[in-house]
LOTORFI-698304 format. One record per atom (N, C-alpha, C): z, x, y; residue in three letters. Coordinates in steps of 0.05 Angstrom, whole numbers, padded with zeros to 5 digits, always signed. Atoms other than C-alpha are relative to their C-alpha. Layout:
<nodes>
ZXYALA ...
</nodes>
This chain:
<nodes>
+00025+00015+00006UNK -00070+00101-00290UNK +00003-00029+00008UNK +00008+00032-00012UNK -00046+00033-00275UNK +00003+00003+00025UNK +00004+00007-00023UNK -00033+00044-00212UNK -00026+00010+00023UNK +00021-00003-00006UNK -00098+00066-00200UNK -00026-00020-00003UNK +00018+00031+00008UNK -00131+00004-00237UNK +00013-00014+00025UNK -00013+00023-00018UNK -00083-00033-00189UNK -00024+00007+00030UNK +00014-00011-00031UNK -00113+00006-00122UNK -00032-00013-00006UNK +00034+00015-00004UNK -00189-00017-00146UNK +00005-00025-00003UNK +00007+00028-00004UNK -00168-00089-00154UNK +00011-00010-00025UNK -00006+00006+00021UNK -00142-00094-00227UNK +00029-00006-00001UNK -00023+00005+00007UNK -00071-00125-00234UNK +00016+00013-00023UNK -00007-00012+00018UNK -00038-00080-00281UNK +00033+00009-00002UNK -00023-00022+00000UNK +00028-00062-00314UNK +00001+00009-00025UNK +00002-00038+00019UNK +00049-00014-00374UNK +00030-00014-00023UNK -00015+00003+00018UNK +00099-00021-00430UNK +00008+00034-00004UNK -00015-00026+00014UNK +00154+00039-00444UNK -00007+00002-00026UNK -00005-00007+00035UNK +00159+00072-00513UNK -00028+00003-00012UNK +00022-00019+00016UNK +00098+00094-00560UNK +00017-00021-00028UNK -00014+00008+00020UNK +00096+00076-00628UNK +00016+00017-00018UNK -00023-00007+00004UNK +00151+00120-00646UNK +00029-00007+00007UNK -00031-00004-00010UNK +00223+00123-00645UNK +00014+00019-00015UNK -00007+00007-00027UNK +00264+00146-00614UNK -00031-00004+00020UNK +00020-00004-00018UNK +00221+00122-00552UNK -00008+00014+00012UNK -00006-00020-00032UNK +00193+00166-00503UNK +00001-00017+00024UNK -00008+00018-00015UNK +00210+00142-00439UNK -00007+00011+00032UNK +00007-00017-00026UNK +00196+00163-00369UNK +00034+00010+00019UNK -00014-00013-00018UNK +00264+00170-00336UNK +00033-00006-00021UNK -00031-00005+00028UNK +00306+00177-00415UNK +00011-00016-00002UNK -00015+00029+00009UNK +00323+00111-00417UNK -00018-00029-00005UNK +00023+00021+00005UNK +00288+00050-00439UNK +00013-00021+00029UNK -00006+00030-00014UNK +00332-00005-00398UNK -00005+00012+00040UNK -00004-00009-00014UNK +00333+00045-00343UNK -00037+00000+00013UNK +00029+00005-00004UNK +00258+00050-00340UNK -00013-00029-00002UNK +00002+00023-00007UNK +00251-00023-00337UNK +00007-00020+00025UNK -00023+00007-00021UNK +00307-00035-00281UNK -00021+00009+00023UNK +00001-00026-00021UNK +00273+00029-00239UNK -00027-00001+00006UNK +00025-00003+00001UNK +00201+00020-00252UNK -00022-00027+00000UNK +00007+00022-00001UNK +00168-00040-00227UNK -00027-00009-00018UNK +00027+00001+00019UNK +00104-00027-00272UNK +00003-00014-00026UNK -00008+00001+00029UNK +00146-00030-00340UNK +00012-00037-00007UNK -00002+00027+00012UNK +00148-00101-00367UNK +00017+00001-00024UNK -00003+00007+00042UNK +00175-00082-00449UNK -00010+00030-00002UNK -00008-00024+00012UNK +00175-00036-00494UNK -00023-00007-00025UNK +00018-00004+00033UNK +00119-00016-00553UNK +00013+00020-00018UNK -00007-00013+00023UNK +00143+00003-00620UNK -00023-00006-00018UNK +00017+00005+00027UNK +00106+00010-00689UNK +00019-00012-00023UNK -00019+00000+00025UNK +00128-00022-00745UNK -00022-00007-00025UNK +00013+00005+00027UNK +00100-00027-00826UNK -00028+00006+00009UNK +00024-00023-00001UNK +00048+00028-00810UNK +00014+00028-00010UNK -00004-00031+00020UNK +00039+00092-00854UNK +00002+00019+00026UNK -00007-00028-00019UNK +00036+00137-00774UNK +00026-00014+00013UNK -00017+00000-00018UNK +00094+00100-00743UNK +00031+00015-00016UNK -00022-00019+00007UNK +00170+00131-00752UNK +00022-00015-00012UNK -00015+00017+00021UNK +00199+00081-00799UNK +00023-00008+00013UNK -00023+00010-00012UNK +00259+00051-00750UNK +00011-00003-00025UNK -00022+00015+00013UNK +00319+00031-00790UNK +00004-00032+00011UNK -00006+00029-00011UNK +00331-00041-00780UNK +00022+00002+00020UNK -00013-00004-00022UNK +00392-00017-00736UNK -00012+00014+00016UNK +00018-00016-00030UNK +00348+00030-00693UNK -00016-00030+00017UNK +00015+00025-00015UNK +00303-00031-00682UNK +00017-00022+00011UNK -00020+00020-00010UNK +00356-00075-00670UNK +00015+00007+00028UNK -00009-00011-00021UNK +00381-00026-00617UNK -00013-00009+00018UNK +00018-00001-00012UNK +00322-00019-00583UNK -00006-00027+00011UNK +00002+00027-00008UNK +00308-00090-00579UNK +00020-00013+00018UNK -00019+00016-00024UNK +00376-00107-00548UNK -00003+00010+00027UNK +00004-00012-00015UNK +00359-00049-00504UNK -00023-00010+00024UNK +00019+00019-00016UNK +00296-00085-00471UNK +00010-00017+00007UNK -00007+00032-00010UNK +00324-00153-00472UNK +00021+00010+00022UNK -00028-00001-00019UNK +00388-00131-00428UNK -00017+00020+00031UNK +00021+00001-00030UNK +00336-00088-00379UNK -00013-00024+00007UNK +00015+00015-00015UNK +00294-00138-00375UNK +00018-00020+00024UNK -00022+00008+00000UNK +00353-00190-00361UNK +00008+00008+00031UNK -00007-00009-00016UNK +00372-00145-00304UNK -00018+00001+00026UNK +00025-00004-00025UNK +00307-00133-00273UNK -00006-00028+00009UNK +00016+00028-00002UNK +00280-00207-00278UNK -00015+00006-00010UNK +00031+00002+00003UNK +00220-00188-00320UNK +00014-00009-00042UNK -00005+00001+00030UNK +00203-00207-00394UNK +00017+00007-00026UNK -00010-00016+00018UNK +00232-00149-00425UNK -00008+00002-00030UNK +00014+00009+00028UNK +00186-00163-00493UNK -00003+00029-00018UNK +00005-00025+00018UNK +00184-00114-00546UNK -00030-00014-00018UNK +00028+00000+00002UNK +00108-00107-00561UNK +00002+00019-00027UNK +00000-00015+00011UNK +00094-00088-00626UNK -00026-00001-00023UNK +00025-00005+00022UNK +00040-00060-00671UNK +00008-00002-00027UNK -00015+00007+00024UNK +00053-00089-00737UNK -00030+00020-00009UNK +00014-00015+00027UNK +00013-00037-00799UNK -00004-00017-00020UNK +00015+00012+00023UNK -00009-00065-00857UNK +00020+00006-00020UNK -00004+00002+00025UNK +00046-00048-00902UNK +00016-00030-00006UNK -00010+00024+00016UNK +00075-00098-00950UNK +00037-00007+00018UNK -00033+00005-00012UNK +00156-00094-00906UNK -00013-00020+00018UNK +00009+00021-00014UNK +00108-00141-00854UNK +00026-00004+00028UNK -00018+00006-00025UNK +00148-00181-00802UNK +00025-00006-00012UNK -00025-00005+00012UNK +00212-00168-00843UNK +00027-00007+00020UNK -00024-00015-00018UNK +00251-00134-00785UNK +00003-00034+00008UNK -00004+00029-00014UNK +00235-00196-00748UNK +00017-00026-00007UNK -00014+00022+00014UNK +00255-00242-00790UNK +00042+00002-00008UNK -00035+00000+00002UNK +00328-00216-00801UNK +00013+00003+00028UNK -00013+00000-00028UNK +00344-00200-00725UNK -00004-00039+00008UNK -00006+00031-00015UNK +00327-00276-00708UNK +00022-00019-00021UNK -00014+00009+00023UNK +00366-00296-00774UNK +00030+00007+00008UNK -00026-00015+00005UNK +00431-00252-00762UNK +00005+00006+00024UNK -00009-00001-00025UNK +00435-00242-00685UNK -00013-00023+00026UNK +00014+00017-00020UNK +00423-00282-00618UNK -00024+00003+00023UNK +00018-00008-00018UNK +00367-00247-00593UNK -00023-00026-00013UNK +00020+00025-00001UNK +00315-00304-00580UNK -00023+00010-00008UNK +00026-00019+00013UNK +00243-00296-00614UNK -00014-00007+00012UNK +00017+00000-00031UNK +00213-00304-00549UNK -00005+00030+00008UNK -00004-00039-00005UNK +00235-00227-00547UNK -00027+00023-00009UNK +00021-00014+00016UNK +00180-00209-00594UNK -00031-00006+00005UNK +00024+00006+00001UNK +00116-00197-00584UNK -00021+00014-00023UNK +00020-00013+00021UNK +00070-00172-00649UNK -00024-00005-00003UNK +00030-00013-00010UNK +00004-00151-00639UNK -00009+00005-00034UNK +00016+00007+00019UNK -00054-00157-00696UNK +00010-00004-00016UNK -00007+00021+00029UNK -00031-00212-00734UNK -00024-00018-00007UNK +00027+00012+00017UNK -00073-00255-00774UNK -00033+00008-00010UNK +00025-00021+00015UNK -00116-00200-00805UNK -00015-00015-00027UNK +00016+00004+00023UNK -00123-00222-00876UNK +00023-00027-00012UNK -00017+00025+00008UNK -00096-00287-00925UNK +00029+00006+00001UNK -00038-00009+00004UNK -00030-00245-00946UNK +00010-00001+00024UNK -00013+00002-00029UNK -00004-00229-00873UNK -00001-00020+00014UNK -00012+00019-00019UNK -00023-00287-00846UNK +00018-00028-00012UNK -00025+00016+00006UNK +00034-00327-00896UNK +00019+00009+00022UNK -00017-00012-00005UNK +00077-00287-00857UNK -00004-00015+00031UNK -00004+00015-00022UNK +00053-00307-00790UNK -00002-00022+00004UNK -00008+00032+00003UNK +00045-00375-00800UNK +00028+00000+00004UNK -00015+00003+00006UNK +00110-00372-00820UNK +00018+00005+00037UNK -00011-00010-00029UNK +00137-00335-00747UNK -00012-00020+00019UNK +00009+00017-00026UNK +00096-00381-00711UNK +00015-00030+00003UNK -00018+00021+00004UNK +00127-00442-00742UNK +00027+00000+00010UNK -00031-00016-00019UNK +00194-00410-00713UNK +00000-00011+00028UNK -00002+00000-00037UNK +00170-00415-00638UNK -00014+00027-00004UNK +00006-00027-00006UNK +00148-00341-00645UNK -00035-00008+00009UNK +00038-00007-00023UNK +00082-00313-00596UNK -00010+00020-00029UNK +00013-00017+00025UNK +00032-00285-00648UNK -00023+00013+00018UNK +00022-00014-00025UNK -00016-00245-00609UNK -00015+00017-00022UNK +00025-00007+00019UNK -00088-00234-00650UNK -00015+00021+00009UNK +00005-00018-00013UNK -00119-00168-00630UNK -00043-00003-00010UNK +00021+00004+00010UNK -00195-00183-00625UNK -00026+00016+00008UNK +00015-00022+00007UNK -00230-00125-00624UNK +00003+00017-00034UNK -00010-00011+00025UNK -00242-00113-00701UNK -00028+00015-00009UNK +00021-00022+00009UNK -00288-00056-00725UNK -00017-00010-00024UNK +00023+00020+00025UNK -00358-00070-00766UNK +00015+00017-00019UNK -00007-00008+00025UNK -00347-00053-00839UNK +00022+00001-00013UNK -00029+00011+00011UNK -00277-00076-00849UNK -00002-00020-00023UNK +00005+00012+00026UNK -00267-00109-00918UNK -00006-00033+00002UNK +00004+00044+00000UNK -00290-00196-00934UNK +00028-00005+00010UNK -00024+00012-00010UNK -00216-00205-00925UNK +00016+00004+00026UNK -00005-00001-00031UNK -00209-00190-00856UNK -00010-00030+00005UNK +00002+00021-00012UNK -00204-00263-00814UNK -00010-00004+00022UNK +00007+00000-00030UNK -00247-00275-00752UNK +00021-00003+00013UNK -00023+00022-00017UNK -00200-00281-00696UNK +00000-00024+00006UNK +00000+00024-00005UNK -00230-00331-00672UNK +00013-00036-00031UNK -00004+00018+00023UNK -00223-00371-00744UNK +00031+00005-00005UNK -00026+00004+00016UNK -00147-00345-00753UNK +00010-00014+00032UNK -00002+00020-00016UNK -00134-00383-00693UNK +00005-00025-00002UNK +00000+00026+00014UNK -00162-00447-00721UNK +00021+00001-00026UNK -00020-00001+00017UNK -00120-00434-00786UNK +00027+00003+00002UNK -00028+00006-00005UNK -00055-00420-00750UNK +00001-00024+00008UNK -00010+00029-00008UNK -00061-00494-00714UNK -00005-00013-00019UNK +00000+00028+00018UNK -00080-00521-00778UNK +00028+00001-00017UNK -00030-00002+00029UNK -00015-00499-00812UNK +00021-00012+00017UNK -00020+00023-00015UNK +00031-00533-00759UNK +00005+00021+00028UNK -00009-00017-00020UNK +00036-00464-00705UNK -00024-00016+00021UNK +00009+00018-00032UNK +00028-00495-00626UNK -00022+00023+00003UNK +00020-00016-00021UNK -00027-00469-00592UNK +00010+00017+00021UNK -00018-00013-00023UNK +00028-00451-00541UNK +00009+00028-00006UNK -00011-00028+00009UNK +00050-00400-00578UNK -00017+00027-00009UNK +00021-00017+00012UNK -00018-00365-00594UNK -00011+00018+00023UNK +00010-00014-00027UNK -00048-00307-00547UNK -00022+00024-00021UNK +00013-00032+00010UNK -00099-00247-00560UNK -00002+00018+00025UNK -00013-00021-00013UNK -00103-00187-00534UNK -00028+00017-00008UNK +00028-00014+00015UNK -00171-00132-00543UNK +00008+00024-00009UNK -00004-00033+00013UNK -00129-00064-00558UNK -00027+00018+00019UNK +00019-00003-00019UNK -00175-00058-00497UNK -00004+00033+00008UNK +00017-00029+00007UNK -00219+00015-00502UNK +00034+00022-00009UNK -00004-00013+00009UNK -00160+00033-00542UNK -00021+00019-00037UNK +00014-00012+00021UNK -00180+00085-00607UNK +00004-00027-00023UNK +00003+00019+00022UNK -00193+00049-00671UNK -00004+00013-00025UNK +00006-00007+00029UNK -00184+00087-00738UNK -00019-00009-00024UNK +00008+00017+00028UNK -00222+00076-00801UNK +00010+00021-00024UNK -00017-00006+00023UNK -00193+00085-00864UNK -00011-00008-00022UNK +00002+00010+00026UNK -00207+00087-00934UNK +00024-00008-00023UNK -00025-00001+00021UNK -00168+00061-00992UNK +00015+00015-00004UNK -00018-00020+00001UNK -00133+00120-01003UNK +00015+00017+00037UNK -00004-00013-00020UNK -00112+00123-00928UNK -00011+00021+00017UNK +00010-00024-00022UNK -00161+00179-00905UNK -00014-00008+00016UNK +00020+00005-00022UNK -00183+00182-00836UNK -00029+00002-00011UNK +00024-00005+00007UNK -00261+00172-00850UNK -00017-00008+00027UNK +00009+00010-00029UNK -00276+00153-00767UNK +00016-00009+00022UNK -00008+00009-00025UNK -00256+00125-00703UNK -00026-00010+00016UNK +00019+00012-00009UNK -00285+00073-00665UNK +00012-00012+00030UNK -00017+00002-00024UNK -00259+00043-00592UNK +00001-00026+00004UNK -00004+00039+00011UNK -00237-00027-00590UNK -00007-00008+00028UNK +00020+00009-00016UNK -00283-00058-00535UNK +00015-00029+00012UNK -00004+00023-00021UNK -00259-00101-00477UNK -00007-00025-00008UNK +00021+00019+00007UNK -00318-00142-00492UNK +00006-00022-00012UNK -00001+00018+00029UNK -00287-00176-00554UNK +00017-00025+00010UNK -00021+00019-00017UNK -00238-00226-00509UNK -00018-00017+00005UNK +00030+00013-00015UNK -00300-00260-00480UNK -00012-00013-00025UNK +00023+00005+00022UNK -00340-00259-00547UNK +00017-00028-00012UNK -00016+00018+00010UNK -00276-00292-00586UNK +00003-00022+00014UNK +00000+00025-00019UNK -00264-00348-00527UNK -00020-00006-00010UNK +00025+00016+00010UNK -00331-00366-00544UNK +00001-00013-00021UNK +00000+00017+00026UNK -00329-00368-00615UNK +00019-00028+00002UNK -00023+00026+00000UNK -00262-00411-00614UNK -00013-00023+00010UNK +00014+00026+00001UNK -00299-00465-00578UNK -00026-00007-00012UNK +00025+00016+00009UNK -00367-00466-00602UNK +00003+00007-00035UNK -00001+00005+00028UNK -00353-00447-00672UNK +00017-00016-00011UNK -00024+00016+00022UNK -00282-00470-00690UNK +00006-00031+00009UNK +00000+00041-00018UNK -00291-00538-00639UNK +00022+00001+00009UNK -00020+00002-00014UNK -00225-00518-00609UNK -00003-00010+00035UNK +00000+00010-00021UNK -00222-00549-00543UNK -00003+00028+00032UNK -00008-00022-00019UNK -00231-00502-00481UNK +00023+00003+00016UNK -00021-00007-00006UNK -00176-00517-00450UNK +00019+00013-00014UNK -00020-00019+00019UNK -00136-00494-00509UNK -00018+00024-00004UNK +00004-00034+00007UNK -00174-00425-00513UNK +00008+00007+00025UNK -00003-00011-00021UNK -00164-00422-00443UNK +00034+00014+00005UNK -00035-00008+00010UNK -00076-00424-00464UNK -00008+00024-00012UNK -00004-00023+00013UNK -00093-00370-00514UNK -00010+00026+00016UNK +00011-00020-00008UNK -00134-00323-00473UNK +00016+00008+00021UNK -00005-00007-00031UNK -00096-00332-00403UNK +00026-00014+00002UNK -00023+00006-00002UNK -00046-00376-00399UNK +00026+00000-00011UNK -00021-00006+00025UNK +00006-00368-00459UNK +00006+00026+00005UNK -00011-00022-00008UNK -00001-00290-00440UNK +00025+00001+00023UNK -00018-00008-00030UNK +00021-00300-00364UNK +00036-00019-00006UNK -00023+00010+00003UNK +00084-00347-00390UNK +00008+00022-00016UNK -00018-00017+00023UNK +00104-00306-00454UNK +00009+00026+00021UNK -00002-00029-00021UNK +00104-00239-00398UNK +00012-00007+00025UNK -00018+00007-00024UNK +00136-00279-00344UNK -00017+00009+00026UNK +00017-00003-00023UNK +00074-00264-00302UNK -00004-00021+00019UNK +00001+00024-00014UNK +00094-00311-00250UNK -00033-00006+00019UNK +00017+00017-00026UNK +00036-00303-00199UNK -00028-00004-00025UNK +00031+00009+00028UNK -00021-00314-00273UNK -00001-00022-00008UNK -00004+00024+00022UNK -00042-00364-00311UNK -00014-00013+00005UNK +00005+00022-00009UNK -00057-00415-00266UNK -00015-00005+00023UNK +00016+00003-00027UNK -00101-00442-00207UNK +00011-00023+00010UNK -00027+00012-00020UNK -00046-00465-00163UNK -00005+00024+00023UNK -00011-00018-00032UNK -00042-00452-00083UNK +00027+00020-00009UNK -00019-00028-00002UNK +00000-00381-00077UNK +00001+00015-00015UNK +00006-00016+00029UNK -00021-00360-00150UNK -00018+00028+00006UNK +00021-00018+00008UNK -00062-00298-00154UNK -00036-00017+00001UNK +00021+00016+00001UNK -00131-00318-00143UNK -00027+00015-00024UNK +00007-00008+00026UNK -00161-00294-00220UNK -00016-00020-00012UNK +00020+00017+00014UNK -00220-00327-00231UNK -00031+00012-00026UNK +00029+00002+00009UNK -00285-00328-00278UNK -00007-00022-00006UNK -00001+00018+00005UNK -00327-00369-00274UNK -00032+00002-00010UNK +00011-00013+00026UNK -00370-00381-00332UNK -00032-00034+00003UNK +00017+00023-00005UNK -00439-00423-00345UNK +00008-00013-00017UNK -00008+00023+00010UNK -00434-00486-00371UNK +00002-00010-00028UNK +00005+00012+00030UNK -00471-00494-00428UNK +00000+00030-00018UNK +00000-00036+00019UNK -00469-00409-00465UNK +00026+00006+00014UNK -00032-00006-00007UNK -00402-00403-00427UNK -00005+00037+00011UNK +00000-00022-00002UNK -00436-00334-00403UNK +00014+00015+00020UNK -00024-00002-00022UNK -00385-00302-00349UNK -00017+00005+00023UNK +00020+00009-00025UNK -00427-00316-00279UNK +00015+00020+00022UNK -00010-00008-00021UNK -00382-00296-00226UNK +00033+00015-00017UNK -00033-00015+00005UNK -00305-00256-00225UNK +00012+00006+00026UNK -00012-00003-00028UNK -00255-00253-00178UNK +00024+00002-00008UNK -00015-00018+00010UNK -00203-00207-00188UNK +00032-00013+00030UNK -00023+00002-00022UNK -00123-00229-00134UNK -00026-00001+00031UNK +00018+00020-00020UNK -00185-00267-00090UNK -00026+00023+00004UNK +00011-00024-00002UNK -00230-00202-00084UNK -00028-00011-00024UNK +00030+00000+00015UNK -00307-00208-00110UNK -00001+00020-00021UNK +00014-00025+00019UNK -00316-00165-00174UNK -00031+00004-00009UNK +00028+00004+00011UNK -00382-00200-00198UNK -00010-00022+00011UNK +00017+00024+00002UNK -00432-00246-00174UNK -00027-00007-00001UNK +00025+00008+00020UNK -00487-00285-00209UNK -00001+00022-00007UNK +00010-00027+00022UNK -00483-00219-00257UNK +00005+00015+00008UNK +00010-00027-00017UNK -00488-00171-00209UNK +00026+00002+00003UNK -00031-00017-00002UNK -00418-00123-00207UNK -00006+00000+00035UNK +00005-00007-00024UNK -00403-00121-00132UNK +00015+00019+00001UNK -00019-00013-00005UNK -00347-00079-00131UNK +00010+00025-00029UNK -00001-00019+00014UNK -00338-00006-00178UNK +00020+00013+00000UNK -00024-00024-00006UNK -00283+00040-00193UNK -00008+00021+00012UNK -00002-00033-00023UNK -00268+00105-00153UNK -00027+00013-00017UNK +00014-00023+00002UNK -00309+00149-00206UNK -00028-00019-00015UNK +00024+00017+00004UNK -00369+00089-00226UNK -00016+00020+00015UNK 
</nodes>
């Protein structure tokens, strides 16, 4: 699949592992599928969720050295991507691997943080570290008052002392989206919408008065550093040429231009996938 997003024009690569462990892997090895596989950037685990497979703090600890030393090898990130759950163990693991060994917490990447007040002590707390907090902003209607706009836990991580540098989101882009009741039962599924990357940039400047250039770090640039996406980020001669470009005053997205290639202009899609 990515290399099929790639063939229409979409820059794409892929993360080993599931949120289980052991990983699955494509060729039985994590570092080996990092080294071998120019797609594979890192590794996705689950952690402090009721479906993931409860690592031991030494499994995770494995695994983790396991990426960093592919990556290391290959030249790429090597980031362990991870879906933090909602239970109360939180960013635990994290916190004792950067405490008790020398893996750098550049290593980590954890995905939908700053949900609600309780969790986000926790990330505050990682961000104050140096740690990348990456806010997943595609959040489903009818989620409880204590759910945090993204856009607003944003503003509340830079008011607690975490850099802007260190902040990114992410849409969980047309992945599934459970709903759940208090007692854990599935009661739906919903699909977490591209869309919401775009909406949130917005908010962040016109609601929370964050500066655009700083949404522009969280949306684009903080990703392509934290991922070691050398040719992203930036609009520099020899860069990738990854533009949108947006109106002035509603910030609505006008034109797109995908490694220099026309996707959209004034509105109008010019360019469709294979089965559009």
């Amino acid at each position: 699949k990515a290399r099929a997003l790639d063939k229409e024009g979409i820059t794409t690569w892929i993360y080993t592992g599931a949120y289980q462990y052991p990983s699955p892997t494509i060729t039985e090895s994590i570092i080996s599928d990092i080294i071998l596989i120019d797609k594979v950037i890192g590794l996705k685990i689950a952690l402090s969720d009721h479906r993931a497979s409860h690592p031991t703090f030494g499994e995770f600890k494995r695994v983790t050295s396991e990426i960093r030393s592919g990556g290391i090898l290959a030249g790429k990130a090597g980031v362990v991507h991870i879906h933090m759950g909602s239970e109360k163990s939180g960013l635990s693991y994290l916190f004792d691997i950067i405490k008790n060994t020398d893996i750098p917490i550049e290593q980590f990447s954890p995905t939908h943080l700053g949900r609600d007040e309780e969790s986000l002590k926790d990330d505050i707390k990682f961000g104050q570290m140096g740690g990348y907090i990456d806010i997943t902003t595609s959040v489903p209607a009818g989620l409880s008052a204590e759910r945090i706009r993204p856009s607003k836990a944003v503003k509340r991580l830079t008011e607690n002392g975490v850099s802007i540098a260190r902040i990114t989101m992410s849409t969980d882009g047309n992945g599934s989206i459970p709903k759940w009741n208090e007692k854990k039962e599935l009661t739906g599924m919903a699909v977490a919408s591209v869309l919401s990357l775009h909406k949130e940039f917005v908010d962040i400047i016109k609601e929370e008065q964050i500066s655009i250039e700083d949404a522009i770090r969280v949306t684009s640039t903080n990703i392509a550093e934290h991922l070691k996406l050398e040719q992203k980020g930036e609009i520099i001669i020899g860069k990738d040429a990854d533009l949108l470009v947006l109106d002035k005053d509603s910030l609505h997205i006008k034109h797109v231009l995908a490694k220099g290639q026309i996707l959209m202009e004034n509105e109008r899609i010019m360019k469709f996938g294979t089965f559009e």
